[in-house]
N, C-alpha and C positions, 0 to 999 in steps of 0.2 A: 684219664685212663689210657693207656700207651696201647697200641693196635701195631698186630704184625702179621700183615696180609702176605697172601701168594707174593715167593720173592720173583721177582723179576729176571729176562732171562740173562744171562751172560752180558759180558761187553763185546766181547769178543763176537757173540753172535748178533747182537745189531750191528755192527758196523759191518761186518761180512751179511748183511740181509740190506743194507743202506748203497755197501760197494755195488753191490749184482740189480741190484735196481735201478742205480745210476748207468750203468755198464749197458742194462737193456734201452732204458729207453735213448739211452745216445747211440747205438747200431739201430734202434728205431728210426731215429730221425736222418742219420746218415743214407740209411736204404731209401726212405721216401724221397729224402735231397734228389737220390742218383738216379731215381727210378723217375719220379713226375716231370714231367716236361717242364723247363722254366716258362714262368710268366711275365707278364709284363707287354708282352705285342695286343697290338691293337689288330681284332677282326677286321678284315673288310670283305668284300665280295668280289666271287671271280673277274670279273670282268672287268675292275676296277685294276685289279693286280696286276692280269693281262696290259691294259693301256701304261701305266707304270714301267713295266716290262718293256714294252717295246718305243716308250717314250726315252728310253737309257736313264731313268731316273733310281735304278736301283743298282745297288753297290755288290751286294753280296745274298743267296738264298740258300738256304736249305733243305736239302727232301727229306721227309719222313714219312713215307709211304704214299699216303695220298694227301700230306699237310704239306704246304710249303710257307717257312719262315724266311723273311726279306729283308733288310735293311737298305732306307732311302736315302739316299746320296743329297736330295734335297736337303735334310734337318743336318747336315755334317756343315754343308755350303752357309748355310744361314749363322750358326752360331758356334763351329768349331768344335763344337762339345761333343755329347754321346748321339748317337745313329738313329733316327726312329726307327723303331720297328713295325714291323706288321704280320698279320699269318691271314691266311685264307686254304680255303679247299678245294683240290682238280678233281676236275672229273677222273670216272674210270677210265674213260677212254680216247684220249686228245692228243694226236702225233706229232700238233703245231708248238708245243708248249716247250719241249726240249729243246728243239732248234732254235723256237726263241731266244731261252737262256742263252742257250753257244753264241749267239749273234749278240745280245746287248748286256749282259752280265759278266765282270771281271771272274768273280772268285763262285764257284758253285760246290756247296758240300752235301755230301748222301747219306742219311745215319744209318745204323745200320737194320733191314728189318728187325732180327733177330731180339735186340733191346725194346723196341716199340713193342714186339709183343709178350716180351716178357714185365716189360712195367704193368700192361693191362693185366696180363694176369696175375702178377703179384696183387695191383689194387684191388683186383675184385674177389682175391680168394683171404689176404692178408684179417681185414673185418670177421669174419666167419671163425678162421684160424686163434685170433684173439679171445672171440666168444666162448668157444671148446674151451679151449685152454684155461681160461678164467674158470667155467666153471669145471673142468678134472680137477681144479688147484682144490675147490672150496668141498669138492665130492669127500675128496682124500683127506682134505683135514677134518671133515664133520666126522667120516667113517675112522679115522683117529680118537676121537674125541667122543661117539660111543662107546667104543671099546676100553679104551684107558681111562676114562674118566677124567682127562685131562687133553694130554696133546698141544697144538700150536695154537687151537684156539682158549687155552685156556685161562689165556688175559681175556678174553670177552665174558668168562666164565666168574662172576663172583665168591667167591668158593666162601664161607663159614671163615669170621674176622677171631683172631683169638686174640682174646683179651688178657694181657700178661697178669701175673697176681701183685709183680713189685711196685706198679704202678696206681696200681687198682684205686681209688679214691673214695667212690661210692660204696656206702653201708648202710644197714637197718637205721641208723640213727638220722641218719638223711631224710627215709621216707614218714615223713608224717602222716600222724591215724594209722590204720590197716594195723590196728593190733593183731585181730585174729588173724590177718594170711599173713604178717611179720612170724605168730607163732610157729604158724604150721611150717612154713621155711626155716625157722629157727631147726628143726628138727633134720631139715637134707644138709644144712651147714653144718650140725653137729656129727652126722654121719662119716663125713668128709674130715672133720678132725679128729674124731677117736673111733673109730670103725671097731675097734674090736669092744668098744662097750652094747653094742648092738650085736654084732657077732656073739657074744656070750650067753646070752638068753637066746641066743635061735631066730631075731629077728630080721628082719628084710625091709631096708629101707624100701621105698616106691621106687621104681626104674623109671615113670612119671609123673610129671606133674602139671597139672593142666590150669590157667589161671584165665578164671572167666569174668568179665564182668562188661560193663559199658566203657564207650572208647572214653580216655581219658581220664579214668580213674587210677592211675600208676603201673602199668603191669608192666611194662618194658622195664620201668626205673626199678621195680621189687625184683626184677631177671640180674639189672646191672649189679643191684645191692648182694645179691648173693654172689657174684663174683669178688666184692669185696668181701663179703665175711669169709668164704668158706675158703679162699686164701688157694684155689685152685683154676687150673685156664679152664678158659670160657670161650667158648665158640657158638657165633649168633650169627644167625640166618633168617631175612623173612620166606614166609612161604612160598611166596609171587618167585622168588628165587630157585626155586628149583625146575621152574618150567620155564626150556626154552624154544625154540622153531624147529628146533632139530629131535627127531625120537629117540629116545632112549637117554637123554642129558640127561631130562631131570630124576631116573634111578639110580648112574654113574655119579652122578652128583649127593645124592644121600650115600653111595655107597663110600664114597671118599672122605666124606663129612665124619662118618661114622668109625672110618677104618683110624682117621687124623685123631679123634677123638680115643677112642681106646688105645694109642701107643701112648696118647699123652697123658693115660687116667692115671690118679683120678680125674676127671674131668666133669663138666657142664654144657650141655649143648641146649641152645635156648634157639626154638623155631617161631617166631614172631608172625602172626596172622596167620595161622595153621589151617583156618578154616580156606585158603586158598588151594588146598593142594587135598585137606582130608575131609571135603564133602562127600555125599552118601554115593558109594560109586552105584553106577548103572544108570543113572543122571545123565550121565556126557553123551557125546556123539561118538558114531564107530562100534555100540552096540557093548559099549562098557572095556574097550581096547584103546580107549584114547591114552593120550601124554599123560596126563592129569592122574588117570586111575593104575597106569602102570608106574607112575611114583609112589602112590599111597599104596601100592603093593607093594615094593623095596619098601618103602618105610617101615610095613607091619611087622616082614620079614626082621626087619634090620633089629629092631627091639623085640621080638621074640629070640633075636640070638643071645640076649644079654646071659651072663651066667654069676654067678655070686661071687666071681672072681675079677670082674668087669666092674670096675670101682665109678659109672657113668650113668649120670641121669639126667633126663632128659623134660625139662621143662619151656613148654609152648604155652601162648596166648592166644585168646581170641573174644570177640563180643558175640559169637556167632555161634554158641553148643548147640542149636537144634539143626545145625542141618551138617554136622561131625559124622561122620562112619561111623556105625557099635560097634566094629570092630577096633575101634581106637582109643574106645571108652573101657575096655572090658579090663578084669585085673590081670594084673601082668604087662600092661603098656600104661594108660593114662590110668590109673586108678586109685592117683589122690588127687580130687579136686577144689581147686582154694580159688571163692568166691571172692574176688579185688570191687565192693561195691563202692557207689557213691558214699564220700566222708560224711557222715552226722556231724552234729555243732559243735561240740570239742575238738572231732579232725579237722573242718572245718576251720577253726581258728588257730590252732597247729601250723595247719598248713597256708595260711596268710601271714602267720609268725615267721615262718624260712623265707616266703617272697619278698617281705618287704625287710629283711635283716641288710645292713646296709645301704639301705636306701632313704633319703632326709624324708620323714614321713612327720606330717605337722602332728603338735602334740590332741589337737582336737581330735583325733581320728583314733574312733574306738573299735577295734576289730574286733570286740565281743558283739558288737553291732552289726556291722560287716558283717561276720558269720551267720547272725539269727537272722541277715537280709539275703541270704545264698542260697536258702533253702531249694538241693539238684541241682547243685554247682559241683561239677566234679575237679578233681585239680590240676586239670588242664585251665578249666574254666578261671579259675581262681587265679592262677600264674596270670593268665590273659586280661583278666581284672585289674591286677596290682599294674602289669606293662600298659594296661590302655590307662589307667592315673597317671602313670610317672608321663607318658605322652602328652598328655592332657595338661597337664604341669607343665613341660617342656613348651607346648605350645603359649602359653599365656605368661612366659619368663618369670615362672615363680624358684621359687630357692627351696621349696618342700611342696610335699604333695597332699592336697590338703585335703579334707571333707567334701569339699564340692566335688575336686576330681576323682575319686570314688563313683560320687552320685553321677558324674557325666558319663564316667567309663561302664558305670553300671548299665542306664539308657542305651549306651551303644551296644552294648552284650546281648541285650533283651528285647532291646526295640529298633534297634540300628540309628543309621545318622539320621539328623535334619533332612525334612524335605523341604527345598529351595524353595517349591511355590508354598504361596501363602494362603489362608484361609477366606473366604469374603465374611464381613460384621454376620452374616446367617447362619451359613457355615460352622463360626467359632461359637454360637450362643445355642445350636444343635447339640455339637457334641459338648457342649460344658453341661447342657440337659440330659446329655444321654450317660456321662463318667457321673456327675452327680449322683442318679440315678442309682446305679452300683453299688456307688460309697455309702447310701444312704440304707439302701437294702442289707446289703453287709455287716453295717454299725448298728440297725435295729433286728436281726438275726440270731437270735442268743449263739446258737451253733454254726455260725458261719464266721470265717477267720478275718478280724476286723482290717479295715484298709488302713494302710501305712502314707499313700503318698497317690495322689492324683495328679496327672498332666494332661494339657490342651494342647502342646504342642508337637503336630507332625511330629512323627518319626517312623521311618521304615515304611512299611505295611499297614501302621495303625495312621489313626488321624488324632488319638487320645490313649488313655491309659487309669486303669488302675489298679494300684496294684497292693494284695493283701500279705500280712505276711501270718505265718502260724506260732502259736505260744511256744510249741515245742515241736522237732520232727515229729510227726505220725507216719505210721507202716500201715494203721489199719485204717479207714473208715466206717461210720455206723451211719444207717438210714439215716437219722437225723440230722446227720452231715452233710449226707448226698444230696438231700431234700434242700436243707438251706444252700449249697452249692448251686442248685438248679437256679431257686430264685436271685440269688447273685447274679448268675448269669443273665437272667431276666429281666434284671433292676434296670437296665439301661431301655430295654426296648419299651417295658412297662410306663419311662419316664419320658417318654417323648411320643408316647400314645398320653397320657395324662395331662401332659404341658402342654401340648402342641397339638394337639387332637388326629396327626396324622403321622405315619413310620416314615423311615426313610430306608434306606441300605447302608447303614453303618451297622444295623445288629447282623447281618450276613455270622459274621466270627463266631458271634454269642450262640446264636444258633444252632450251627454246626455243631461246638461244642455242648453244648446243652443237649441236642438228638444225640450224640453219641453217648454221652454220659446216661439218660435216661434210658436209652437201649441196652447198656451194659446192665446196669441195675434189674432189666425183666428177664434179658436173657442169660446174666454173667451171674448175678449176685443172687436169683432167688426171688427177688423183691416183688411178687406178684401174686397173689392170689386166684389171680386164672390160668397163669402156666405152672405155678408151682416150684419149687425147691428143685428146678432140673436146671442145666445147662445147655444150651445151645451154640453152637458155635460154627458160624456159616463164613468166619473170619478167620485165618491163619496171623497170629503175634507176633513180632520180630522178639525174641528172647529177653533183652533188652533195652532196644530202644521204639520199642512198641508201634512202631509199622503194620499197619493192616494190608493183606494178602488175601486177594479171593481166592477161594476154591471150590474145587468145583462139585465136591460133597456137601452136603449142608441142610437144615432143616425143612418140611415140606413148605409148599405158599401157602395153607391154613394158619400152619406156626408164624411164619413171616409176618402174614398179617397180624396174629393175634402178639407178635413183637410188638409192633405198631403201632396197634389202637390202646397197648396197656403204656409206650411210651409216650404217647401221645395224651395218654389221660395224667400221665405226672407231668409233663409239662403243661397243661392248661392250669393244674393244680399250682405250678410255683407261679404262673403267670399272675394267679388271679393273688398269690399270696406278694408277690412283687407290687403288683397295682394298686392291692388293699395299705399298704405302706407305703408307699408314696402320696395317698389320698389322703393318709391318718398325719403326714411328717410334710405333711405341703410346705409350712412354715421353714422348717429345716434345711429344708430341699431348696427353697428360693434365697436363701442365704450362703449354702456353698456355692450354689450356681455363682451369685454375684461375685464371691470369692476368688472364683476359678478366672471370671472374666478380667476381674481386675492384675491376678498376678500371673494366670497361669499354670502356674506348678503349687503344689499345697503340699507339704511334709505334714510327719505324724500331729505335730505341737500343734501343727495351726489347724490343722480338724478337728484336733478336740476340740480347740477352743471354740468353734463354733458347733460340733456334734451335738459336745458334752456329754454325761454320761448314758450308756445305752440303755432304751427303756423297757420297762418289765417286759414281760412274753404274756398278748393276751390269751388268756386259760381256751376258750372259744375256738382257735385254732390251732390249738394242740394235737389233739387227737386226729385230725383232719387234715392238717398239712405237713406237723412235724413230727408227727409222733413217731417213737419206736417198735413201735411195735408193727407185724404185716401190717403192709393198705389193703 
């Protein structure tokens, strides 16, 4: 895709800006030449000079007010060459020192005062004079450069890249998955080609359109796709872009973006991370007068001017819709919105179908596999998957990229590198107790998503690993999912209280995740019988990628506590369902264990084979641990 950025200025005007540069600083360095005293003499002390002096060992001296420069007749006699020098300082007030010269000095020269003080005062006004100067230079171009939205600074200025159409490469067929927001864009591209089959019924394309989802699920590449279909320029900007050091750029800057854009409509103007410029103003500093809010007020302006003649819509990104302006959401600006989520299992494999096309990819390698193993892989992730294989490959001089290097690149995605140091024999037979553990809760779990693949070895942050995968995506959860969930999470700590008779801090993770999980359930999901089917929410969500944020409203300490002791009661509940299973599968459990020790790492095949199949659900703890219905 061909880019044709701010042209650049003249030739004629760099080299006339290269001339007058050069030109200054060589009457710079002339002036300082003429003005600073030459160097090179050696200080010494009056009375040293004096004896010199009247010793006749000096050829020739200098005045310069109260300096006197000398040259020794000794360094001439010795080697023929050049004169030593010397300088020293007279007093104010000595009337033996002149009649000296006249008696033992051939040649005596006077400079003039006049120069000595004009050199001082050049040196000490010239630094100052620089200063000023420098900055009138950068005052006049900044105040340029509000005003015109351009000016000399305006190569420092990234202005909106227009993407020509003859070049254009990227199309809908490009992006894999993303039926639905491929749809809903199918409809601004079509706009863009027959305008007046919309115009004929009275309709109104969107003037935006706002494309939300989590990072790395396509939304730049569905911005570039529509440059290729709809076969018109395209001008992209991120938001960080519109704010510079200087006040008033970043409105000059949307105003030009937009001015560029309508001579060129039809047209596409795509703002990339929007949420940087169109957070909720009154937020900032300055009392709601900052940089930041007086751009998102040119912005508002700027698309409330659109008029039905103004063939230009305006399509931004961002992962970030909860903390957007409402006024940028309302109709008439953003008010078509197309959700860019994470791919499900057919996008999913779609889109491992594009990364690895050209690539020797060995023929064991099933990327229906791959995909059902991705589960919240978005596809950035996924691109990053296929390039850490082909490295992975690359590393160990293979000629394809095989199954393993999948499974290696996968570990690195999820769990990171090797860690150098190594386990002690304790150490590794802990945590093969405690991943066991897990797997074994998991696989005897009717409702809990069976394990795929267990490891003992370091990596990242873990010291072990297990990891489950699900029959199909799920969107929802039900009690009995969340319940066996818990005790999954539990199977590890439950199995190294049962083995070992004592814990250690490897369940630290399990934990955490587990209290957060059963707190959502009392206060998110309903799931309690002493708070009831209400909500609580004393935690701010990041929109997407689920960050917690305190604030500083939130439910009273009663409620808090009564959080607590109701998530505290389902966690003793899956503890005790983790521990009753591991007590009942002891057999089982001392068999992966030995497993794990001996190889390590264990894939699906070799679990079964010592699993085997999962066993009934005792009736006994149904209603009590996993049942559907309230606890």
């Amino acid at each position: 895709m061909s880019e044709t950025l701010t042209p650049p200025p003249p030739a004629h005007r760099i080299l006339r800006s290269v001339v007058s540069t050069a030109i200054a600083l060589v009457l710079v360095a002339v002036m300082v030449k003429w003005l600073l005293p030459e160097t090179g003499a050696r200080e010494i002390d009056y009375s040293t000079a004096y004896g010199l002096i009247r010793d006749g060992k000096v050829k020739s001296v200098e005045l310069r007010g109260t300096t006197l420069d000398g040259e020794l007749v000794a360094a001439e006699k010795l080697d023929g060459g050049a004169l030593e020098r010397f300088r020293t300082t007279l007093p104010d007030r000595d009337d033996t020192v002149l009649p000296l010269l006249h008696e033992h000095v051939r040649t005596i020269r006077v400079a003039s005062p006049e120069r000595s003080g004009l050199a001082t005062m050049v040196v000490g006004v010239l630094p100052w004079l620089l200063i000023i100067g420098a900055w009138w230079w950068l005052s006049r171009r900044a105040q340029r450069t509000m005003i015109a939205g351009g000016g000399p600074l305006a190569g420092f200025m990234n202005r909106g890249r227009r993407l020509e159409k003859v070049k254009a490469t990227t199309t809908f067929g490009d992006v894999a998955g993303l039926a639905a927001a491929k749809r809903d864009l199918q409809e601004v591209v079509a706009f863009f080609k027959q305008p007046e089959r919309f115009q004929k019924l009275g309709g109104r394309i969107p003037r935006g359109v706002l494309l939300l989802g989590p990072p790395g699920t396509g939304k730049t590449l569905l911005a570039r796709a529509i440059a290729g279909e709809a076969d018109v320029p395209f001008f992209s900007i991120s938001g960080s872009e519109f704010i510079e050091m200087f006040v008033g750029v970043g409105a000059a800057r949307v105003r030009e973006l937009f001015e560029s854009a309508k001579k060129a409509a039809p047209a596409i103007i795509f703002i990339d991370e929007i949420d940087a410029v169109g957070r909720v103003r009154g937020s900032g500093l300055g009392g709601g007068h900052d940089e930041r809010e007086q751009t998102l007020n040119q912005l508002l302006s700027e698309m409330d001017g659109f008029d039905q003649r103004d063939l230009v819509v305006v399509v931004a990104a961002t992962n970030r819709p909860d903390v957007l302006d409402p006024a940028l959401l309302r109709p008439g600006r953003f008010d078509r919105r197309v959700v860019v989520d994470l791919p499900e299992l057919a996008a999913r494999r779609a889109i491992l179908g594009v990364h690895v096309r050209g690539k020797p990819v060995a023929p064991e390698v099933e990327l229906d596999e791959l995909a059902s193993a991705t589960p919240g892989f978005s596809g950035a992730d996924l691109a990053n998957l296929v390039n850490e294989a082909a490295l992975h490959a690359t590393r160990r001089s293979a000629d394809t990229i095989g199954r393993d290097d999948f499974t290696a690149a996968y570990d690195k995605i999820v769990l990171g590198d090797p860690r150098e140091g190594r386990l002690t024999p304790e150490e590794k037979r802990r945590v093969a107790i405690h991943e066991a553990g897990h797997a074994v809760v998991a696989w005897a779990v009717p409702d809990a998503e069976p394990p795929r693949r267990i490891s003992i070895l370091p990596r990242g942050m873990s010291l072990g690993a297990t990891e489950q995968t699900p029959a199909e995506d799920r969107h929802l959860a039900t009690r009995s999912e969340l319940d066996a969930k818990l005790a999954v999470l539990l199977g590890g700590y439950a199995s190294e209280a049962g083995v070992l008779g004592q814990l250690s801090t490897g369940s630290e993770r399990d934990l955490r995740q587990a209290t957060e999980l059963a707190s959502h359930m009392v206060a998110h999901y309903g799931m309690s019988d002493v708070l009831g089917p209400v909500y609580y929410e004393h935690q701010e969500a990041h929109a997407f990628l689920g960050h917690r944020i305190a604030t500083e409203s939130g439910p009273s300490d009663a409620t808090v506590h009564a959080i607590e002791e109701q998530a505290r009661q389902l966690l003793g509940e899956a503890r005790q369902q983790a521990a009753m299973i591991v007590e009942r599968h002891r057999d089982v459990l001392d068999r992966l264990i030995g497993g794990l020790l001996d190889r390590e790492t264990m894939d699906r095949a070799e679990l079964a084979a010592i699993l085997g199949p999962p066993p009934e659900r005792p009736g006994a703890l149904a209603p009590r641990l996993l049942g559907d219905a309230v606890a």
